[in-house]
Backbone bond lengths (Angstrom), bond angles and torsions (degrees), N, CA, C in turn:
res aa  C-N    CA-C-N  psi(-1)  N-CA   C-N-CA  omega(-1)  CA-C   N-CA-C  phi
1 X - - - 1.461 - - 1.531 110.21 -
2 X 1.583 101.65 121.54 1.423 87.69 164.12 1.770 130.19 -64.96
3 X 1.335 101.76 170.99 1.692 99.47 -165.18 2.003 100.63 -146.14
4 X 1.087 74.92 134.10 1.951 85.91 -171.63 1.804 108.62 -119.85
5 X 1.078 117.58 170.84 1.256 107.68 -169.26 1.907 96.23 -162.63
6 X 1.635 117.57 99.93 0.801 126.47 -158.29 1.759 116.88 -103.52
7 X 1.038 125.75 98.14 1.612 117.53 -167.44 1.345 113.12 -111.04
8 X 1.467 100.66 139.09 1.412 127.64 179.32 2.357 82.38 102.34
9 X 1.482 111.67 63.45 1.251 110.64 -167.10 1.509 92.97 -108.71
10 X 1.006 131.32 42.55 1.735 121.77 167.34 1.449 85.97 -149.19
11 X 1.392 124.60 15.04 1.096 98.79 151.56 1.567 137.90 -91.23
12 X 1.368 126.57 -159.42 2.181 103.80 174.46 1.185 96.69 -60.42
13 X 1.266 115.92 -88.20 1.654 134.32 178.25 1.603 99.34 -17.12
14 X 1.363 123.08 -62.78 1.327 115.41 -157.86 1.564 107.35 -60.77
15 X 1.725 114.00 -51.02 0.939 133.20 179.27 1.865 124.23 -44.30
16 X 1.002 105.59 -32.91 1.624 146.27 168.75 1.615 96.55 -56.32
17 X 1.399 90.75 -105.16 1.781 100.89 171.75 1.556 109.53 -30.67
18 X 1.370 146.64 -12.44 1.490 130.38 -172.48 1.047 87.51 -115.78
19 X 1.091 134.28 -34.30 1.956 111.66 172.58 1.812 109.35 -66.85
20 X 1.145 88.13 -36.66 1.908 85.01 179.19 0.918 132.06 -61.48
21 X 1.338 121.77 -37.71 1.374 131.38 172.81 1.736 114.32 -97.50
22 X 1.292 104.12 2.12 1.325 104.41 151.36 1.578 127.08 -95.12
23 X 1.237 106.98 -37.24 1.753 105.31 157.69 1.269 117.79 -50.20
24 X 1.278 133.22 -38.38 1.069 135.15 -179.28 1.450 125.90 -73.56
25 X 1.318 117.98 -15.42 1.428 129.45 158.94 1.360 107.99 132.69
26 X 1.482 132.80 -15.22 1.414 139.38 -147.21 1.551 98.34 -99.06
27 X 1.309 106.05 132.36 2.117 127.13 -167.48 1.656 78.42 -74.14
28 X 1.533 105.14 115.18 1.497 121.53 164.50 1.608 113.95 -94.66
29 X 1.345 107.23 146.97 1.463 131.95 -174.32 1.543 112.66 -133.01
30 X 1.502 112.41 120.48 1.501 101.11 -169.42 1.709 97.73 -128.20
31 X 1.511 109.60 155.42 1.554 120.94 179.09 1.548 97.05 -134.69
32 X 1.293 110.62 125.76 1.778 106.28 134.63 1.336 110.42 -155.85
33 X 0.631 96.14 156.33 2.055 106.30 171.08 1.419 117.00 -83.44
34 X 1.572 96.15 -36.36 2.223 92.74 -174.02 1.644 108.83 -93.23
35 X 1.288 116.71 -37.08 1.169 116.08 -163.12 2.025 113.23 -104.43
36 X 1.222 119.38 146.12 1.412 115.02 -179.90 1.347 94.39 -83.02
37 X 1.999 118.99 153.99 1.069 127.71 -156.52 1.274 93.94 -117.83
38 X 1.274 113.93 132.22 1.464 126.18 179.01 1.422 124.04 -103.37
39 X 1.551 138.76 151.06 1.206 128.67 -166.94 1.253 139.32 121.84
40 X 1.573 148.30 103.12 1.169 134.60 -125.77 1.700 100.03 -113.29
41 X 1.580 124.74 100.87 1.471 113.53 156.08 2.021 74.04 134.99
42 X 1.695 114.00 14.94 1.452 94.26 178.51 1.004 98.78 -83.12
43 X 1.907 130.77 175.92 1.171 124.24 162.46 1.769 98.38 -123.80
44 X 1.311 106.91 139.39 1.772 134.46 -166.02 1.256 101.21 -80.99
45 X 1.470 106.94 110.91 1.923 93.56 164.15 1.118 116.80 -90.48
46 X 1.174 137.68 155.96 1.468 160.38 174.96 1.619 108.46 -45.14
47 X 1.317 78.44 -65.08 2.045 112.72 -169.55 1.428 114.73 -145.00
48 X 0.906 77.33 144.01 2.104 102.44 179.79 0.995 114.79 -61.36
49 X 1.202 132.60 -38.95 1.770 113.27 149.59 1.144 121.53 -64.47
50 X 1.459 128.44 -58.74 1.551 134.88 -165.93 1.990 85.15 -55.54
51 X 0.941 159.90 -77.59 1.138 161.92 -62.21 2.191 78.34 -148.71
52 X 0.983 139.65 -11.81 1.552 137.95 156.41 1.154 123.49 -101.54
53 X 1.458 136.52 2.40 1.472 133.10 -154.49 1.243 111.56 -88.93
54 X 1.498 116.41 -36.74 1.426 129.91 162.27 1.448 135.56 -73.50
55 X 1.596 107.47 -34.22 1.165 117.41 -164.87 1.823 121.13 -72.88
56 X 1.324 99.00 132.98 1.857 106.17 -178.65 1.461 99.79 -68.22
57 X 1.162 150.77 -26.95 1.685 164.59 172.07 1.370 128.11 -117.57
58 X 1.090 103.94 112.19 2.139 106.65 -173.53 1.443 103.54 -114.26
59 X 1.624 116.30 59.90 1.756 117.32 172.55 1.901 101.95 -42.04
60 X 1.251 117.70 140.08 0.894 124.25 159.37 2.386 120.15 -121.11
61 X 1.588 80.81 111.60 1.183 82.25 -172.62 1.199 113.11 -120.15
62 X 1.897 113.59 72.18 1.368 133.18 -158.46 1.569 107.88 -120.68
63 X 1.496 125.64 162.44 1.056 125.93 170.45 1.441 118.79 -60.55
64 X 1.598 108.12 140.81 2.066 101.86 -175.18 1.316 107.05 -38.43
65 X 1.680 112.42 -77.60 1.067 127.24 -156.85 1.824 106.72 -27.39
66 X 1.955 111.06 -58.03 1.381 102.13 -177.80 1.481 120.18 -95.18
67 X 1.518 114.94 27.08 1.087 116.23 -176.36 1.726 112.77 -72.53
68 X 1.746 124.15 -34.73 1.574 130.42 171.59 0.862 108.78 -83.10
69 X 1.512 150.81 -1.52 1.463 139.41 122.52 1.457 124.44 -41.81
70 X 1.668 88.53 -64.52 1.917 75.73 174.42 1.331 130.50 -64.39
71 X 1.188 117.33 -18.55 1.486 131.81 175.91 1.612 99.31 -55.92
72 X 1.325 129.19 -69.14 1.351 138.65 159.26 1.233 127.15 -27.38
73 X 1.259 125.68 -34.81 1.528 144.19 -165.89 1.823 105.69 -86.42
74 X 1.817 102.08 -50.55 1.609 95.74 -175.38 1.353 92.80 -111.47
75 X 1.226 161.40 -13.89 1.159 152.11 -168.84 1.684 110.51 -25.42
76 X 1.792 91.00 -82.98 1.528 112.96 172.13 1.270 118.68 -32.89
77 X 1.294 117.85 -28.78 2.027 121.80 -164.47 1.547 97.08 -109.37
78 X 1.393 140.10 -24.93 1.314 113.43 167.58 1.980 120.09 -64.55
79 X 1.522 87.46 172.64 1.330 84.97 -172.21 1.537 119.91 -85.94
80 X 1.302 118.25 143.66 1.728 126.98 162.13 1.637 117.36 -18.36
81 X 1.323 110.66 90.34 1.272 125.23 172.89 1.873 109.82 101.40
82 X 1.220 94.23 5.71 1.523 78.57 169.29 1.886 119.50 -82.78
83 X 1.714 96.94 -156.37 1.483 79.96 -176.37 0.890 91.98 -155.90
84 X 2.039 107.09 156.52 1.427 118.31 -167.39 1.467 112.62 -113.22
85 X 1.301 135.79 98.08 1.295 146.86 147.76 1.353 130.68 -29.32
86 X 1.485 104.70 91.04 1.903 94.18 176.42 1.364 108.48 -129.18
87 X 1.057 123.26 157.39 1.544 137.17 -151.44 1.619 121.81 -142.78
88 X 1.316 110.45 9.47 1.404 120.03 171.19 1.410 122.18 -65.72
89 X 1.283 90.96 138.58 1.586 99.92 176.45 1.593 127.50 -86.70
90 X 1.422 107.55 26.24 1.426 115.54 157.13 1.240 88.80 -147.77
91 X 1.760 102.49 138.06 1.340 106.76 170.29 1.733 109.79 -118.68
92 X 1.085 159.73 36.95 1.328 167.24 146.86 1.682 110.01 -35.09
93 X 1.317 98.02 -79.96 1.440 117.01 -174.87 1.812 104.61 -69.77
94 X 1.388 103.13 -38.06 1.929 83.10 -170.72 1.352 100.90 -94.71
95 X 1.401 145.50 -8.45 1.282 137.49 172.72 1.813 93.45 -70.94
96 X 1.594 139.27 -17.86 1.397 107.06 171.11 1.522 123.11 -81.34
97 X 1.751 100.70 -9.94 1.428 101.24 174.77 0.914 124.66 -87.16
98 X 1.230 106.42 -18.59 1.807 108.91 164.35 1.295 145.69 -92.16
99 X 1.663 93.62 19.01 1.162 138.56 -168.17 1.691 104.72 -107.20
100 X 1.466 113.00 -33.37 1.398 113.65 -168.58 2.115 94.48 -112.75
101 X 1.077 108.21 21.36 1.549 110.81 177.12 1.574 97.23 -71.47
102 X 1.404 98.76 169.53 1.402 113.31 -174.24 1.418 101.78 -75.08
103 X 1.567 114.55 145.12 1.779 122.15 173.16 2.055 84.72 -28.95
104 X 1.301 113.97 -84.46 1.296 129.48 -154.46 1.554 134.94 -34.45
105 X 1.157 88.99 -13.78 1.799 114.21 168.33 1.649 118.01 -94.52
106 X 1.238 99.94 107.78 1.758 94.47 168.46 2.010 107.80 -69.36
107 X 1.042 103.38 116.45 1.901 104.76 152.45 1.579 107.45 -85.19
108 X 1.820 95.93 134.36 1.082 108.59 174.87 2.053 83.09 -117.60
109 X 1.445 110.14 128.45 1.653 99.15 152.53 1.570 107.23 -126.20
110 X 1.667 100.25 127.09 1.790 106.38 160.25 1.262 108.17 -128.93
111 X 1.137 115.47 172.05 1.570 135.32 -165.54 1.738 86.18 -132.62
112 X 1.235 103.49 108.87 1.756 115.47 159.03 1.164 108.55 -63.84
113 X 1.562 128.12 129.73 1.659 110.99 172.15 2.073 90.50 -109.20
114 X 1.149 99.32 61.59 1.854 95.43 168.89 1.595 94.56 -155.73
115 X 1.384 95.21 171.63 1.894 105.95 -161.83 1.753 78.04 -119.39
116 X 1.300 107.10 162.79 1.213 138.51 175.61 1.719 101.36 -55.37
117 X 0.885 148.33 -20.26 1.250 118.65 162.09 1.786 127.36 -96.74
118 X 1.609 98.22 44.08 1.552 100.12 172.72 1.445 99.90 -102.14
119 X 1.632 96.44 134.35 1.339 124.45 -166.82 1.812 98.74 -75.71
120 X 1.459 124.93 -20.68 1.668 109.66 169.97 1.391 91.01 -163.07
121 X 1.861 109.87 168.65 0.972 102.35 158.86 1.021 127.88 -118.48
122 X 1.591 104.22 89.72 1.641 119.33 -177.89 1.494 100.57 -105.73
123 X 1.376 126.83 122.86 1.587 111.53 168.42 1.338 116.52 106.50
124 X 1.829 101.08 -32.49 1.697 95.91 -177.61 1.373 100.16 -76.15
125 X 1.735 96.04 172.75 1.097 133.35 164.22 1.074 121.57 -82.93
126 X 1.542 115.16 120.63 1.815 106.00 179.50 2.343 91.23 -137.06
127 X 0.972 98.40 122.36 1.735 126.26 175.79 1.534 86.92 -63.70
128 X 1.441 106.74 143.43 1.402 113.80 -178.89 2.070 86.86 -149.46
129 X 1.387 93.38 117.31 1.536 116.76 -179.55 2.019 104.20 -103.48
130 X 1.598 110.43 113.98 1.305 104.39 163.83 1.626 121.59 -51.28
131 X 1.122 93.39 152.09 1.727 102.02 164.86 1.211 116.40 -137.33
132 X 1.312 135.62 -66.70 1.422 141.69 164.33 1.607 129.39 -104.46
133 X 1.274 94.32 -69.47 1.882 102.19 157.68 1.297 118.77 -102.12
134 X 1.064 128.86 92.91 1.682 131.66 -167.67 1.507 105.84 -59.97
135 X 1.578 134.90 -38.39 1.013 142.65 151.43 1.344 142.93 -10.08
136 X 1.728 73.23 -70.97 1.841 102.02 -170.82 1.712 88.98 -71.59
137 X 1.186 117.43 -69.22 1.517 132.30 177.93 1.450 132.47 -26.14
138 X 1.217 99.42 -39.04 1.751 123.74 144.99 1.441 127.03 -68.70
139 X 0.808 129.33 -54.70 1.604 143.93 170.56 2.120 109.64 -53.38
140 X 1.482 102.87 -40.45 1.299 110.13 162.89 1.580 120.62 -77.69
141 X 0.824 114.35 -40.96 1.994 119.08 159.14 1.401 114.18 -46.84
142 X 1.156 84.67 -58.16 2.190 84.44 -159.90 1.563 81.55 -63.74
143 X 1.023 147.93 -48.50 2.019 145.14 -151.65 1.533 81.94 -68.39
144 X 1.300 123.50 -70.74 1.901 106.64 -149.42 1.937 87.71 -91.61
145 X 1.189 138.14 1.90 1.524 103.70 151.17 1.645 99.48 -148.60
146 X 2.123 93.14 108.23 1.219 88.87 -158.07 1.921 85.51 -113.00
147 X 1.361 87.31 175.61 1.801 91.97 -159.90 1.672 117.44 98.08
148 X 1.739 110.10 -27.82 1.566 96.93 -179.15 1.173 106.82 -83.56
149 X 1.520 112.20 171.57 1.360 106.35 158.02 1.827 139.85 -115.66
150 X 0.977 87.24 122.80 1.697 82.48 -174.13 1.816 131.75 -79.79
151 X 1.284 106.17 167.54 1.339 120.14 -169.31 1.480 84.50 -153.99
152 X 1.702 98.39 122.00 2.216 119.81 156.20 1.448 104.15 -82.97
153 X 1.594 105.58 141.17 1.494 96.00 159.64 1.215 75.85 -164.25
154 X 1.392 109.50 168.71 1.701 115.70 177.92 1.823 106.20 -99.16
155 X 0.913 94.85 171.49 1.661 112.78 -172.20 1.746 105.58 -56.24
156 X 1.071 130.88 -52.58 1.409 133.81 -164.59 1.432 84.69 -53.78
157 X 1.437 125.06 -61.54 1.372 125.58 -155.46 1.235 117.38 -85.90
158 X 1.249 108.79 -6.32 1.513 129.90 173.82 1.573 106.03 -73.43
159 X 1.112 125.53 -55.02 1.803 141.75 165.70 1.547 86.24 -41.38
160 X 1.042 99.87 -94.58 1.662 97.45 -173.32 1.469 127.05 -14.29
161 X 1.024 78.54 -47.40 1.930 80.63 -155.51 1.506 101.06 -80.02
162 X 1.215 119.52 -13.15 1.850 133.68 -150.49 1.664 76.11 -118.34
163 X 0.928 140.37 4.42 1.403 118.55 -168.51 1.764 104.89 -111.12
164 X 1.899 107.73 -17.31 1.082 122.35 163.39 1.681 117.33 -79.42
165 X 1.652 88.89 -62.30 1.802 94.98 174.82 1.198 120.63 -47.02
166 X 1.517 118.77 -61.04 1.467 102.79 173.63 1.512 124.58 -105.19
167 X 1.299 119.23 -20.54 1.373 100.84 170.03 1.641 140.60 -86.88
168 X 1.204 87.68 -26.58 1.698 92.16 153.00 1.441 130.60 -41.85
169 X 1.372 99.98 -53.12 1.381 96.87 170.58 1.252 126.73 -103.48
170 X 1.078 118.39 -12.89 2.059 109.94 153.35 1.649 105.35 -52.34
171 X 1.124 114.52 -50.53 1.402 122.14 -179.82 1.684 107.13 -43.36
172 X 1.109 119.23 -46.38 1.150 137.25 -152.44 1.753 109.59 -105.69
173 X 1.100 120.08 -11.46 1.449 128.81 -176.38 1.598 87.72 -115.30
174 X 1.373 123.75 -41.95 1.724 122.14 175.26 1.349 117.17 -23.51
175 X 1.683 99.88 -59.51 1.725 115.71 -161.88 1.188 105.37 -94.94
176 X 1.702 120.78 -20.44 1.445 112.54 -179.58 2.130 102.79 -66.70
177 X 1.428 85.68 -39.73 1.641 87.49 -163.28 1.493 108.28 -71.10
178 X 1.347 130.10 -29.37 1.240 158.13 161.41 1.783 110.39 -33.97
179 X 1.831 98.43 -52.30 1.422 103.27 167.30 1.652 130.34 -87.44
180 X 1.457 101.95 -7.94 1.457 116.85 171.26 1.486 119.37 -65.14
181 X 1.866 85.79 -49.48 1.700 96.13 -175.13 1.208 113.67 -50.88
182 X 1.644 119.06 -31.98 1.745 104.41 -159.94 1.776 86.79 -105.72
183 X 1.189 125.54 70.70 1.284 117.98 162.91 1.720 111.84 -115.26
184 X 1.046 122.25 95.48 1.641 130.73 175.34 1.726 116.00 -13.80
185 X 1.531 84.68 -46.46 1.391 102.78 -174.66 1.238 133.38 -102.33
186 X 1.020 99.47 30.33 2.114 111.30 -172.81 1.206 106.05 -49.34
187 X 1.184 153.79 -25.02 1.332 158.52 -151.23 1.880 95.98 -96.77
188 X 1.150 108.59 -56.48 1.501 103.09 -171.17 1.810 88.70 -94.61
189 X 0.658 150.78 -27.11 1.726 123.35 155.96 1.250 125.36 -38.85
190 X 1.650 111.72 -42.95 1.354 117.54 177.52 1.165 114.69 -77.38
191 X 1.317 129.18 -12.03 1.420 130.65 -173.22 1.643 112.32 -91.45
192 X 1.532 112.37 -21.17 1.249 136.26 -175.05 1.530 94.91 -79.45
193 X 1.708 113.80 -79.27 0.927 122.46 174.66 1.678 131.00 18.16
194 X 0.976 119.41 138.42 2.316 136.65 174.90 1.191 90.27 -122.73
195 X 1.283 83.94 174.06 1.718 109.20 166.86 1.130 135.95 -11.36
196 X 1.675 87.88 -78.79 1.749 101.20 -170.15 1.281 111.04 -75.46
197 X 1.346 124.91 -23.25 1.852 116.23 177.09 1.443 83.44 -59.99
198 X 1.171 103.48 -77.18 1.538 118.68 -153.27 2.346 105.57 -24.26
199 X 1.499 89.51 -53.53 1.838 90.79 177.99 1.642 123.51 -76.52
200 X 1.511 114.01 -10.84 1.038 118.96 -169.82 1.813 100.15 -100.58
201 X 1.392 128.28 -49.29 1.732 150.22 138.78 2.487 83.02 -10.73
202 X 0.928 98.46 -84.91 1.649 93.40 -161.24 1.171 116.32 -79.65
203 X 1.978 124.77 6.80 1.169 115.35 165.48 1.585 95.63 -81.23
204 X 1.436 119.02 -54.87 1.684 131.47 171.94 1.519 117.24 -22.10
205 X 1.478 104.45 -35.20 1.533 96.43 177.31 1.042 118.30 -116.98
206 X 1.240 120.73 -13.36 1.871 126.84 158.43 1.816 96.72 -58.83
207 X 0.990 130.72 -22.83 1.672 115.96 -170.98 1.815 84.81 -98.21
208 X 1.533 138.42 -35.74 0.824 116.49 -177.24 1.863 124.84 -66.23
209 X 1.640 98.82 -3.74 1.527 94.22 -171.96 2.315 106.01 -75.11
210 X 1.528 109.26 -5.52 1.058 127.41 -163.50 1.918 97.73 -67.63
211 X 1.236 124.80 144.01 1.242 115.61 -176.06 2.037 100.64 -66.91
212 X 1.381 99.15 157.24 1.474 106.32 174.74 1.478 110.28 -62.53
213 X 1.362 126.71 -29.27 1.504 138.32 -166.12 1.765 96.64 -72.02
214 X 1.727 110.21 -58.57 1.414 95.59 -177.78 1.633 128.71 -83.54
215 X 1.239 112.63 -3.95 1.549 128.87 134.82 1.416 129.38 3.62
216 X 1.607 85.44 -96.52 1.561 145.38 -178.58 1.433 85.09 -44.10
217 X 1.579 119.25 -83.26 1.738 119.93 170.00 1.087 108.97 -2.83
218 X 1.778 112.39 -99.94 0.858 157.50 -178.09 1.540 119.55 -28.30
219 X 1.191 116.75 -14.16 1.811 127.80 166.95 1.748 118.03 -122.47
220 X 1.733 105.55 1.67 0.943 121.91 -174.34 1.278 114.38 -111.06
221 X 1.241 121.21 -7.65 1.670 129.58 139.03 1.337 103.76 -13.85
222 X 1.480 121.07 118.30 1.418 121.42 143.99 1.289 136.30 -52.89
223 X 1.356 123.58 -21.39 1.391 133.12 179.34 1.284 105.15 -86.37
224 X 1.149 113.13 -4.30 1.753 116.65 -177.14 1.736 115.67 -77.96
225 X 1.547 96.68 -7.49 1.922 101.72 -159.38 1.297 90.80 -77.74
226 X 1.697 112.61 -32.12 1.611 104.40 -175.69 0.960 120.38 -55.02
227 X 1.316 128.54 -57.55 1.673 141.43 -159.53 1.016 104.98 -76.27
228 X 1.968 122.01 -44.19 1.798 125.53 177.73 1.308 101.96 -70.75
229 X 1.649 142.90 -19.67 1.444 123.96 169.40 1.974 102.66 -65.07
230 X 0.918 92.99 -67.76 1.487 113.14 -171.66 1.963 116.57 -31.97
231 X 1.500 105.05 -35.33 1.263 136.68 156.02 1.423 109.89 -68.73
232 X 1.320 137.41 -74.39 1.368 118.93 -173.42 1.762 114.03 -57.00
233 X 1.597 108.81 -36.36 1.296 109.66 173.44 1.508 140.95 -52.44
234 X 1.542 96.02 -31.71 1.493 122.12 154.73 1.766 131.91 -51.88
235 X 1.378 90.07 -35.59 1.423 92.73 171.19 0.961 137.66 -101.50
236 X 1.757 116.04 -18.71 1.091 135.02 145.48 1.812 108.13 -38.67
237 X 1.006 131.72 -50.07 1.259 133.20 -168.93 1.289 121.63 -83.84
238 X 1.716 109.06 -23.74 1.233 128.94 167.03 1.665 111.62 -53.06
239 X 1.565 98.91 -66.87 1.140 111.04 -169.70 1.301 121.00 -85.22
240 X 1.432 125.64 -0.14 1.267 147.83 138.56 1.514 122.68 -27.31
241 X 1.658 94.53 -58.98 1.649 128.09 -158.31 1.277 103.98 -84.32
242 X 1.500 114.68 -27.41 1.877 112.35 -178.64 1.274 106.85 -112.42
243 X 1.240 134.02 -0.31 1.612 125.87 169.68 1.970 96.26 -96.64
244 X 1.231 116.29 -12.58 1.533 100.97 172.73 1.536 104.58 -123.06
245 X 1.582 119.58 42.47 0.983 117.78 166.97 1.573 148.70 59.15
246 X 1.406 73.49 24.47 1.879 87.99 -172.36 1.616 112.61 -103.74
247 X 1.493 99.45 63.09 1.564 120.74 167.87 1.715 91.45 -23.41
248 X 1.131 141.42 -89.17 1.323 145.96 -100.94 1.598 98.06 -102.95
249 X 1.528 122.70 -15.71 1.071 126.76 -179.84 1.902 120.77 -99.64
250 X 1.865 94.05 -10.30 1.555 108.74 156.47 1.058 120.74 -71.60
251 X 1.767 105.88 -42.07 1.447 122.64 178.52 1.297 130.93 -19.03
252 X 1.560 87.13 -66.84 1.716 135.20 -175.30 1.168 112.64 -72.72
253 X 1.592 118.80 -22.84 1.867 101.16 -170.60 2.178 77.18 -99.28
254 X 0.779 119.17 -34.41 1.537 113.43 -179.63 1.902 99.85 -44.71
255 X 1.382 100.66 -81.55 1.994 98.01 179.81 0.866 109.73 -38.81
256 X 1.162 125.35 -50.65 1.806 115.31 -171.07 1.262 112.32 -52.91
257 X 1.756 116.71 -48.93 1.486 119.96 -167.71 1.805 108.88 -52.87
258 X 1.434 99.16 -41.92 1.356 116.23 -149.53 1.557 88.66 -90.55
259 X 1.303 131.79 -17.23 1.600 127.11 178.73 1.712 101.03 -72.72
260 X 1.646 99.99 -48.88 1.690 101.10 -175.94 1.247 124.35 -70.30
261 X 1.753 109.98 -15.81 1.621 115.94 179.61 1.592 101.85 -71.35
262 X 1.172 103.84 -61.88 1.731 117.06 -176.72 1.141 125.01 -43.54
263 X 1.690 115.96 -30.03 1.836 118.73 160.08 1.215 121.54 -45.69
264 X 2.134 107.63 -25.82 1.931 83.02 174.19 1.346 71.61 -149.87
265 X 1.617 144.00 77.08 1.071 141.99 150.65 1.259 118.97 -157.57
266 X 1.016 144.52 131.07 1.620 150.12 167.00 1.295 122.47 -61.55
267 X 0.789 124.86 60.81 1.810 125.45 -152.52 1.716 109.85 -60.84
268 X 1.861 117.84 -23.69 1.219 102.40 163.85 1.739 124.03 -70.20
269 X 1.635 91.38 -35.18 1.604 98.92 -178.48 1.898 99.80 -55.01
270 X 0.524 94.12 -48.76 1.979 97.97 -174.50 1.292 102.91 -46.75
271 X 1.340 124.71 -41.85 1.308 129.16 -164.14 1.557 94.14 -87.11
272 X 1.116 124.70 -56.56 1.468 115.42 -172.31 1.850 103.16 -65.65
273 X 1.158 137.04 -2.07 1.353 149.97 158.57 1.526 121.81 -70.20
274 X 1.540 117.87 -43.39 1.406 130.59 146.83 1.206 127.79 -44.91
275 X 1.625 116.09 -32.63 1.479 100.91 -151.76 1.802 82.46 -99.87
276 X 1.798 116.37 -40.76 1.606 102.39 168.58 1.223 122.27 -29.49
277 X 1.426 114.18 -40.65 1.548 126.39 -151.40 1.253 88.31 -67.31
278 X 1.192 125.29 -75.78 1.655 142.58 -136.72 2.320 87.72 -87.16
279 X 1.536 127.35 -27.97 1.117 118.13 162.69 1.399 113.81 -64.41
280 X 1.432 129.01 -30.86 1.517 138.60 -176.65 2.048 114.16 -58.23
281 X 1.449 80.65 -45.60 1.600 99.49 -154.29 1.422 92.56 -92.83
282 X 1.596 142.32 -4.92 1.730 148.66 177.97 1.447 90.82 -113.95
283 X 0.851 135.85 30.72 1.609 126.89 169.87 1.649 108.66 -82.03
């Protein structure tokens, strides 16, 4: 039987990953220090080394910041030809540590694009970042999570692109939900309430169920200053443009938006996609 050994495993993500690879047949091993580990037939490591020495798979489902420490810490002590699993959502800093691992360790790095309450992984999206053999490294992904689907890109562009997908809008669901919370009157807002409060109100707090730590990450992307300048600058100009009355220059940044969305988007289909959504979820 294969055997995996998943740390930072009471966390969502971690917690996630140890049912998965326990459905799947593979003798699970879980570590964390902050979180209690959940799961029936796991076995508890002590310590973060003792708890890798055996294992054919070392998922790491740890915070960024200490994720190239830990990389450093068990690297050396797993065994000859196993492989190291990391799953952070910035890869800059831990693609160099997994870069300086021993020949003897395969690195696998993906970026899950799903939160702990996806029921399989049929359909998702999981980011697959080279490290050494981009090949081999791929070919080992798709085998232990097969059904998702993948996309390679390297790390520089990986920041990038993750700095729109997710930090933009954590950023942006942060302060909306931030200004919801202190409303006296939430009860008659919600009663007032359409649509779009109503879908934008439960995307805001579905991202708030996310711990503050992977958050914090997650808006702390450096590649994020671009897009969050460019965003505050926008509104500045927005709200610039309608307190001095310049109907025609709101007008214009509106068509434009909606000319450049529509080159590769259907903007009614989207809308008739909203209203399922929000008919799905009032049933």
């Amino acid at each position: 039987m294969k055997t995996v050994t998943v740390i930072g495993a009471g966390g969502q993500m971690g917690q996630w990953f140890v049912k998965y690879f326990s459905d799947i047949g593979f003798d699970v091993t879980g570590f964390d220090t902050e979180n209690k580990i959940q799961g029936k037939g796991i076995i508890q490591s002590d310590s973060l080394v003792g708890g890798i020495l055996k294992a054919d798979y070392v998922v790491l489902c740890t915070p960024t910041r200490r994720t190239p420490e830990i990389i450093r810490l068990i690297a050396k002590e797993m065994k000859r030809g196993t492989y190291l699993i990391e799953i952070s959502s910035e890869k800059s800093k831990v693609v160099s540590s997994l870069l300086k691992m021993p020949a003897k360790i395969n690195p696998i790095c993906i970026h899950p694009m799903f939160g702990p309450g996806a029921r399989s992984i049929k359909g998702q999206n999981i980011i697959s970042i080279p490290i050494k053999d981009a090949k081999k490294e791929l070919s080992v992904a798709k085998e232990l999570f097969d059904g998702a689907n993948f996309i390679t890109i390297d790390a520089v562009e990986h920041d990038k692109k993750i700095a729109v997908i997710l930090g933009l809008t954590h950023l942006i669901n942060l302060v909306f939900a931030n200004i919801v919370s202190k409303d006296e009157k939430i009860s008659l807002t919600e009663k007032m309430s359409g649509t779009t409060f109503r879908v934008q109100k439960t995307l805001a707090e579905s991202i708030m169920t996310e711990s503050p730590e992977l958050i914090e990450t997650i808006i702390a992307n450096p590649e994020i200053r671009r897009v969050a300048e460019e965003f505050w600058k926008d509104i500045g100009k927005l709200l610039t443009a309608v307190q001095e009355s310049k109907t025609e220059e709101v007008i214009d940044y509106i068509k434009t938006c909606q000319a450049r969305l529509s080159a590769n988007t259907d903007l009614e289909a989207s809308y008739k996609r909203l209203t399922k959504m929000v008919n799905a979820v009032e049933k």
